[in-house]
Backbone as CSV, one residue per row, in Angstrom:
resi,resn,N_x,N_y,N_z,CA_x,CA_y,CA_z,C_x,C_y,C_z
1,UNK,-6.694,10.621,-28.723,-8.116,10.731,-28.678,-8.594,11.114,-27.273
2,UNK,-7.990,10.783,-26.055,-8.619,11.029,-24.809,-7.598,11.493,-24.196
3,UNK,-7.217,12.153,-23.724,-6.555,13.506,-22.580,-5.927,12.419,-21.849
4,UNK,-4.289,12.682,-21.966,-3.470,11.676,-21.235,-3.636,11.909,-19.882
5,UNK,-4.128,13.216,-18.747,-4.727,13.557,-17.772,-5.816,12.476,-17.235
6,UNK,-7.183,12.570,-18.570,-7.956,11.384,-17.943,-7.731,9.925,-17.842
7,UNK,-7.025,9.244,-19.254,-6.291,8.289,-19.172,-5.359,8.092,-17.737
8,UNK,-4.300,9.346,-17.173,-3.861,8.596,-15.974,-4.732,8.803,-14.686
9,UNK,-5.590,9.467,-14.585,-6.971,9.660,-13.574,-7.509,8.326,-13.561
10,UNK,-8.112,7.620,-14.289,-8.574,6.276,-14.664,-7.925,5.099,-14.307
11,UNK,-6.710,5.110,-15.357,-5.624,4.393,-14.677,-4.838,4.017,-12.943
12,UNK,-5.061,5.450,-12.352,-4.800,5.420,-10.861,-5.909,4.494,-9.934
13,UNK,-7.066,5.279,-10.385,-8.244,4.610,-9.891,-8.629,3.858,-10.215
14,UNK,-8.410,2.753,-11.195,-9.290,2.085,-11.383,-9.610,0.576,-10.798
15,UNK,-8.670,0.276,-9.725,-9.245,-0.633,-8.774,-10.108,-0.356,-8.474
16,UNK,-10.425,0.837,-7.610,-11.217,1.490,-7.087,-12.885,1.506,-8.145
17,UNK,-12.779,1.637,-8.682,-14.249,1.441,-10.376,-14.353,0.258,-10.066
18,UNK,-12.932,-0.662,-10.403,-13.683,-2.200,-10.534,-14.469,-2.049,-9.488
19,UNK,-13.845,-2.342,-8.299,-14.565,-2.523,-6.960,-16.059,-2.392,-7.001
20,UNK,-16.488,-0.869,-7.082,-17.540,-0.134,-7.232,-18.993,-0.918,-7.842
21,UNK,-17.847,-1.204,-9.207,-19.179,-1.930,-10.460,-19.228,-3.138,-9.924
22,UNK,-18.264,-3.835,-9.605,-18.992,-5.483,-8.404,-19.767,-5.116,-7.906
23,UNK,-20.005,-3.881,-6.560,-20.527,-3.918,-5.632,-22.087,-3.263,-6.246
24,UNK,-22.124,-2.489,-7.300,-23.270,-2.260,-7.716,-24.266,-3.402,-8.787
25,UNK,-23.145,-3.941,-9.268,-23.999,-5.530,-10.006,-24.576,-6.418,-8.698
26,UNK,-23.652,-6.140,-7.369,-24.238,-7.155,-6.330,-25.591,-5.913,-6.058
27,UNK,-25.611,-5.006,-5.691,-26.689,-4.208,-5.253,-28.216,-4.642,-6.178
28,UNK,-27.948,-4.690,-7.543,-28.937,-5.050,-8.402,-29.093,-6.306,-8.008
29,UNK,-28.479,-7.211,-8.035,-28.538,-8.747,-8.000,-29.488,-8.774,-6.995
30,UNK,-29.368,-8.242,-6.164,-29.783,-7.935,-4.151,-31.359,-7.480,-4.191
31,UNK,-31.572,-6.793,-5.477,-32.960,-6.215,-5.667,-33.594,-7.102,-6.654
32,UNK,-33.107,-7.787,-7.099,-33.978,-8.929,-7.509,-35.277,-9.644,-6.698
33,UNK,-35.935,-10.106,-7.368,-37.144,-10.920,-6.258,-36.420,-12.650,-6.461
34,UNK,-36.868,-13.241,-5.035,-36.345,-13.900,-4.682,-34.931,-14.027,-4.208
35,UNK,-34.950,-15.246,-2.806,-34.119,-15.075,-1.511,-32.644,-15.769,-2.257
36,UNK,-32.142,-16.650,-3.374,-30.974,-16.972,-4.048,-30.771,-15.552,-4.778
37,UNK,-31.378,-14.826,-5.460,-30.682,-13.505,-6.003,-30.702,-12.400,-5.107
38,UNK,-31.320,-12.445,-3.993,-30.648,-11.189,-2.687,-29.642,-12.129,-2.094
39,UNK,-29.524,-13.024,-1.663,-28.455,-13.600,-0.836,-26.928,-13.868,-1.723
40,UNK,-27.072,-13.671,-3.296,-26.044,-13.997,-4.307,-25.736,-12.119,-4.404
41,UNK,-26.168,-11.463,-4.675,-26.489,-10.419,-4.937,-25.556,-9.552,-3.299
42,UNK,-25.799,-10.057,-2.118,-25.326,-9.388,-1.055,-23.870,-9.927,-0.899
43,UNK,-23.604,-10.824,-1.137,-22.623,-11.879,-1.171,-21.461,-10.700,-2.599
44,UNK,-21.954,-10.671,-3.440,-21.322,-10.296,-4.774,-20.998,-8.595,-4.215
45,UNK,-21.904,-7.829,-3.513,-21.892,-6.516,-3.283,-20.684,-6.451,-2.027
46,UNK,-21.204,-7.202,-1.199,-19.757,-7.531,-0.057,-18.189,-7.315,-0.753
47,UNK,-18.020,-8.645,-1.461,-16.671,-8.513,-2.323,-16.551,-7.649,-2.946
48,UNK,-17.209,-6.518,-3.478,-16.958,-5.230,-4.168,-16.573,-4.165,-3.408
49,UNK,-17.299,-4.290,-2.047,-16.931,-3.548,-1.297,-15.691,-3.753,-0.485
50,UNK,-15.044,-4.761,-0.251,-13.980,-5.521,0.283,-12.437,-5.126,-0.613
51,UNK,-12.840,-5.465,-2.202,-12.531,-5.007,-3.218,-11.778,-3.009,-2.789
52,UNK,-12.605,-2.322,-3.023,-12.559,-0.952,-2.990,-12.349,-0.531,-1.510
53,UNK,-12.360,-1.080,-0.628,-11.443,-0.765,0.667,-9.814,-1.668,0.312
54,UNK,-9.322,-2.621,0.223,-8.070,-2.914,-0.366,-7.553,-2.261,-1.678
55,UNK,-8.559,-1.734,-2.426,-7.927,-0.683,-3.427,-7.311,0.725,-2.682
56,UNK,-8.446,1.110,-2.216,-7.855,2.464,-1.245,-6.660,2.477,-0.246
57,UNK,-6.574,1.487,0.399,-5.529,1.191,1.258,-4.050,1.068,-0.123
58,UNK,-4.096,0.469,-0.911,-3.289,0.196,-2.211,-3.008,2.114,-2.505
59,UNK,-3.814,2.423,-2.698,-3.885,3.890,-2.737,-2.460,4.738,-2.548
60,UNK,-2.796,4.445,-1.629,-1.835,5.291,-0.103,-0.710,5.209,-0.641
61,UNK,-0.036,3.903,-1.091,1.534,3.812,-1.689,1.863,4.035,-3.059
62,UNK,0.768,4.215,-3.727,1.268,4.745,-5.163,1.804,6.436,-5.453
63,UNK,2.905,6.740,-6.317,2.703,8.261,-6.367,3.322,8.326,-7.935
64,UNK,2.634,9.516,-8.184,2.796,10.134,-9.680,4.533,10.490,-9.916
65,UNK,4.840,10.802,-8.823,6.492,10.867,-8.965,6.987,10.301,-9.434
66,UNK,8.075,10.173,-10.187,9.343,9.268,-10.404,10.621,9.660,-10.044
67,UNK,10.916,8.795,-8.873,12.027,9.003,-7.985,13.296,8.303,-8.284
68,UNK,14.097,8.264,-7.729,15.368,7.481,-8.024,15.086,5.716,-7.579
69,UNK,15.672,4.856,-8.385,16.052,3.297,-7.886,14.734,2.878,-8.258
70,UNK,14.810,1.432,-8.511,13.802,0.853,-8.616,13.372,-0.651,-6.834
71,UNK,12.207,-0.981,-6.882,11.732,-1.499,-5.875,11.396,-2.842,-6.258
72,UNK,12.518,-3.955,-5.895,11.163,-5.338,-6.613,11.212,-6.177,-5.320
73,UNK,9.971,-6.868,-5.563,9.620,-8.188,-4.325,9.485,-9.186,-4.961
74,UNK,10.380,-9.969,-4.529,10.465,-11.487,-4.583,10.504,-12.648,-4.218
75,UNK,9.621,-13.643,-3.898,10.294,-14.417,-2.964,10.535,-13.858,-1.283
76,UNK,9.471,-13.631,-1.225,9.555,-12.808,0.325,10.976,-12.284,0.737
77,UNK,11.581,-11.248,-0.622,12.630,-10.887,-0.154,12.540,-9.339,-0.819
78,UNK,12.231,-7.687,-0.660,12.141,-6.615,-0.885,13.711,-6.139,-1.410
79,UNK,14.132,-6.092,-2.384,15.503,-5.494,-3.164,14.952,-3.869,-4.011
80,UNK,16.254,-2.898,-3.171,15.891,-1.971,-3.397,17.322,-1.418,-4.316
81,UNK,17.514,-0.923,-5.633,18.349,-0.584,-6.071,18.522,0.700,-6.818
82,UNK,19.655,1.759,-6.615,19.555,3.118,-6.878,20.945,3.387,-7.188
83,UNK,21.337,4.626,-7.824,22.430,4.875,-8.232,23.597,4.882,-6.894
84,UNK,23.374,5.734,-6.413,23.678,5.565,-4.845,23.921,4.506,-3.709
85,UNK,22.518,3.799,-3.845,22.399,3.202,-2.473,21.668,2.233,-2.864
86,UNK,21.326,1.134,-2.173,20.468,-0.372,-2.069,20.983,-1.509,-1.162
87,UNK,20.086,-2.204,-1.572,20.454,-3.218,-0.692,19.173,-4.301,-1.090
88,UNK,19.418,-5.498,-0.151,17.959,-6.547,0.022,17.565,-7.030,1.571
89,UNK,16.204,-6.845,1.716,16.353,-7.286,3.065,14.772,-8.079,3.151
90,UNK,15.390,-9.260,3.873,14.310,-10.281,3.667,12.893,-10.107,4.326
91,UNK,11.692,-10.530,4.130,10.645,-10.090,5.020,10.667,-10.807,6.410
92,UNK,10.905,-12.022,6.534,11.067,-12.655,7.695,12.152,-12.316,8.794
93,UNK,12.978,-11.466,8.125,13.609,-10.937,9.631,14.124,-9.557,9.905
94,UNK,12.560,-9.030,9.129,12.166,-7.569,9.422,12.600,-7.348,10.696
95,UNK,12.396,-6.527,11.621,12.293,-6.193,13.027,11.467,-5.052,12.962
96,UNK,11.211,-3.990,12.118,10.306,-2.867,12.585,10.627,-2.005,10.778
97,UNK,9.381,-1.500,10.724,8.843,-0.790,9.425,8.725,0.729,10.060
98,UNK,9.623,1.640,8.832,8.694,3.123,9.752,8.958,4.284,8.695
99,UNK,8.027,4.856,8.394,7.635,5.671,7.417,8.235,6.922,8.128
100,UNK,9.508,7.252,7.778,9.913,8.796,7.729,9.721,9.790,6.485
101,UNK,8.529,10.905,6.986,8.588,12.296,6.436,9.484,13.882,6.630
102,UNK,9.559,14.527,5.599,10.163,15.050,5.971,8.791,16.420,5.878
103,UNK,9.627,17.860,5.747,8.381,19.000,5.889,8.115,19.633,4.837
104,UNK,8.609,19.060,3.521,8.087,19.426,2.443,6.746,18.570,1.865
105,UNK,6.291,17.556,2.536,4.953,16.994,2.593,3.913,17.689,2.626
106,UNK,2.483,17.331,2.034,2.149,16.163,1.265,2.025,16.748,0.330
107,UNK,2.966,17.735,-0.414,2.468,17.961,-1.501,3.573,17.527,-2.884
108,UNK,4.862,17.560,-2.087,6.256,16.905,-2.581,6.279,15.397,-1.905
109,UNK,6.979,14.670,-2.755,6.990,13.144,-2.794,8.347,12.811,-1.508
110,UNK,7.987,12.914,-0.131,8.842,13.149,0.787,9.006,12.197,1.411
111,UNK,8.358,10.861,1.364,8.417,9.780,1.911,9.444,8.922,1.824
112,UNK,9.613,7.866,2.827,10.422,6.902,2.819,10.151,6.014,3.693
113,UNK,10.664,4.550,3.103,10.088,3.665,3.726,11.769,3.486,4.617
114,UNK,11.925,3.079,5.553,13.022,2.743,6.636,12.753,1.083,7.354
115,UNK,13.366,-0.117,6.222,13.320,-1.255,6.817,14.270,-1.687,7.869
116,UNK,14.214,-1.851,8.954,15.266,-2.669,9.823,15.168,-3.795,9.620
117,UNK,16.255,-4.703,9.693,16.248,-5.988,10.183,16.520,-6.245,11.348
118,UNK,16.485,-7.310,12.008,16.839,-7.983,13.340,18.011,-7.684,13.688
119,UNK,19.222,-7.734,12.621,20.795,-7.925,12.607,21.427,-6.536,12.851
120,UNK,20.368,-5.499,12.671,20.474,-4.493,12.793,20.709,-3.903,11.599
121,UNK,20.968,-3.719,10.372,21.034,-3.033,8.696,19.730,-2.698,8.106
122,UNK,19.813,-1.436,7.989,18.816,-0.764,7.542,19.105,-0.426,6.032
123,UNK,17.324,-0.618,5.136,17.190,-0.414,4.112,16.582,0.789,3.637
124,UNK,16.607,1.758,3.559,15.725,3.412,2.796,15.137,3.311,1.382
125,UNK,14.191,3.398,1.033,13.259,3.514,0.086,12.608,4.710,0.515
126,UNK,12.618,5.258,-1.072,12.095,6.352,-1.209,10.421,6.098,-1.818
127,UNK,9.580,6.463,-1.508,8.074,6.094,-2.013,7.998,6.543,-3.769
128,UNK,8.653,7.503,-4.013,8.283,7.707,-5.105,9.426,6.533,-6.206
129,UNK,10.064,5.341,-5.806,10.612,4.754,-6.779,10.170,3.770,-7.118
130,UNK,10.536,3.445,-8.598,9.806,2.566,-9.541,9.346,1.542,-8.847
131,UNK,8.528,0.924,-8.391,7.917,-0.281,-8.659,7.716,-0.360,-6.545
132,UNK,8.043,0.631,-6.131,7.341,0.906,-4.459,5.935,0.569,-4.450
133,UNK,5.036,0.762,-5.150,3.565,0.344,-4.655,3.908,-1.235,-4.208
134,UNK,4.448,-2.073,-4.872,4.546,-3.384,-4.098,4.809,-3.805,-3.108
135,UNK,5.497,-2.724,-2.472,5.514,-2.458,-0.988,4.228,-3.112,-0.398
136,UNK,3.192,-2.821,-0.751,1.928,-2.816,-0.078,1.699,-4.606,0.196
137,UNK,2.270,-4.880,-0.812,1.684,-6.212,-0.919,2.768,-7.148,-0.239
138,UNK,3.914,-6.526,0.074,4.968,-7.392,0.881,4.270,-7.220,2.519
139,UNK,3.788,-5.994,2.954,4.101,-5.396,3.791,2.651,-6.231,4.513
140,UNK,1.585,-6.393,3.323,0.824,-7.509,3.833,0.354,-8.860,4.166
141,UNK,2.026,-8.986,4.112,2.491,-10.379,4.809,2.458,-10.243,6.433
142,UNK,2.699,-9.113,6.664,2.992,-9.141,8.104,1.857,-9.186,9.632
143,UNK,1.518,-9.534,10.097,0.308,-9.426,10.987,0.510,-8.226,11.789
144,UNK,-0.310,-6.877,12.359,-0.336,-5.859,12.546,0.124,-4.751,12.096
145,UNK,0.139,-5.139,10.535,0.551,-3.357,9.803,-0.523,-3.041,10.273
146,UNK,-0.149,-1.179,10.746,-0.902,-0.384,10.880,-1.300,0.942,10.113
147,UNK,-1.869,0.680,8.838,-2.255,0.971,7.365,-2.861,2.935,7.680
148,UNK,-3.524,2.754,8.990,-3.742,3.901,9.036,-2.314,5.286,9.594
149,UNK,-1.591,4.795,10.394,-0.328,5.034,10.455,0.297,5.647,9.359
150,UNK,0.584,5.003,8.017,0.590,5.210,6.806,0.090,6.533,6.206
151,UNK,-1.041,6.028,6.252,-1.902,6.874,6.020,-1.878,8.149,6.439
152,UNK,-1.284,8.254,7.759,-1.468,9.369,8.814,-0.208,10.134,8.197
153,UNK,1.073,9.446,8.132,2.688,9.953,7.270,2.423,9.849,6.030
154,UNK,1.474,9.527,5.203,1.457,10.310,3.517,0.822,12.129,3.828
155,UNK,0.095,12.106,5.089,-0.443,13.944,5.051,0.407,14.866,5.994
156,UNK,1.120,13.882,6.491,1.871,15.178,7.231,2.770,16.372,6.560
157,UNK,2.845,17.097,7.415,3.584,18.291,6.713,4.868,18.498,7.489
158,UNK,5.410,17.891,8.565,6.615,17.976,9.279,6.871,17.293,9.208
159,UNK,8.765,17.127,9.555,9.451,15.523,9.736,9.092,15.124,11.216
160,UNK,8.751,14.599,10.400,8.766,13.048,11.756,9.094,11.506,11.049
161,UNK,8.878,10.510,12.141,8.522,9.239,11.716,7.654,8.286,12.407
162,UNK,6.773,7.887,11.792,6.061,6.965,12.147,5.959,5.222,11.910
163,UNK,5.680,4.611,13.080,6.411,2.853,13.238,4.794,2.614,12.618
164,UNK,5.045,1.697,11.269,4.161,1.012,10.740,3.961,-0.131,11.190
165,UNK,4.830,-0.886,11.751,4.481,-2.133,11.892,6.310,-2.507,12.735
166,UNK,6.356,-2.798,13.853,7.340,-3.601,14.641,7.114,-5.198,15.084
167,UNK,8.313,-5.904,14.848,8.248,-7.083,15.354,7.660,-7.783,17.122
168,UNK,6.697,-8.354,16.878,6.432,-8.521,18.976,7.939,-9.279,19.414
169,UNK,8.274,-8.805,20.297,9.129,-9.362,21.058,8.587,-10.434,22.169
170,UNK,9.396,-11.447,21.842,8.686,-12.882,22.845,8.995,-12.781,24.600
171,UNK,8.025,-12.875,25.133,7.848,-12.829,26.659,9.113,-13.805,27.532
172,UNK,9.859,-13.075,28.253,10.269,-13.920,29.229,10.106,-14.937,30.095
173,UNK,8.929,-14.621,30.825,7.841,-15.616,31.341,6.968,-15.695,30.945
């Protein structure tokens, strides 16, 4: 009955809608008379909007691709498994996150996520494999991901790599 096109258009976005329709039920709420339905109403429009900026950021790591291996998080522990290659590597003794592209970007699914640990063993994830958007939600365990970074290596068009997020190293003195 409805165009599997708009169905997955909808489907992609539709954090992004929810968000929206909070923030416009708070907008109405907000135009109400009286100071409990603008102050409930600004309050309700806030979280919609809060809403649809963490959808968009969510954004960034999803892709229409289907790549090799699948991606699960558990237990603050990221297991990546593929015909080839995998591994598990825990979130707590990450040492540094870094999004390598290559130069068939952004229009081919060229990404990869590159986990280090402390111990030194590195994990490769490819963005386009099953169940990678959860990435997002491990990765916001960490204090100073830098989301726009990200952001910046989903549009590039050359290889490079960019450090999403590194461990602080503790001061001597």
């Amino acid at each position: 009955m409805i165009r599997p096109e708009v169905t997955a258009f909808f489907k992609r976005y539709s954090e992004i809608f929810a968000g929206l329709i909070v923030a416009f039920v708070g907008l109405w709420l907000a135009t109400r008379l009286g100071w409990f339905w603008t102050a409930l109403g600004v309050v309700i429009a806030s979280m919609g909007l809060g809403l649809v900026f963490v959808a968009f950021r969510r954004l960034i790591f999803k892709t229409d691709q289907i790549g090799p291996g699948v991606v699960e998080v558990d237990e603050r522990q990221i297991s990546y498994f593929s015909a080839y290659e995998g591994g598990v590597v825990s979130i707590e003794s990450l040492a540094r996150i870094t999004a390598v592209t290559s130069s068939e970007g952004p229009w081919a699914d060229d990404l990869h996520w590159v986990l280090e640990e402390d111990g030194g063993a590195t994990l490769t994830i490819p963005n386009s494999a099953s169940g990678a958007e959860q990435l997002f939600d491990a990765f916001a365990a960490l204090d100073g991901v830098d989301y726009s970074m990200a952001t910046r290596a989903m549009g590039t068009t050359s290889h490079d790599s960019f450090v999403i997020w590194s461990k602080p190293r503790a001061a001597l003195h």
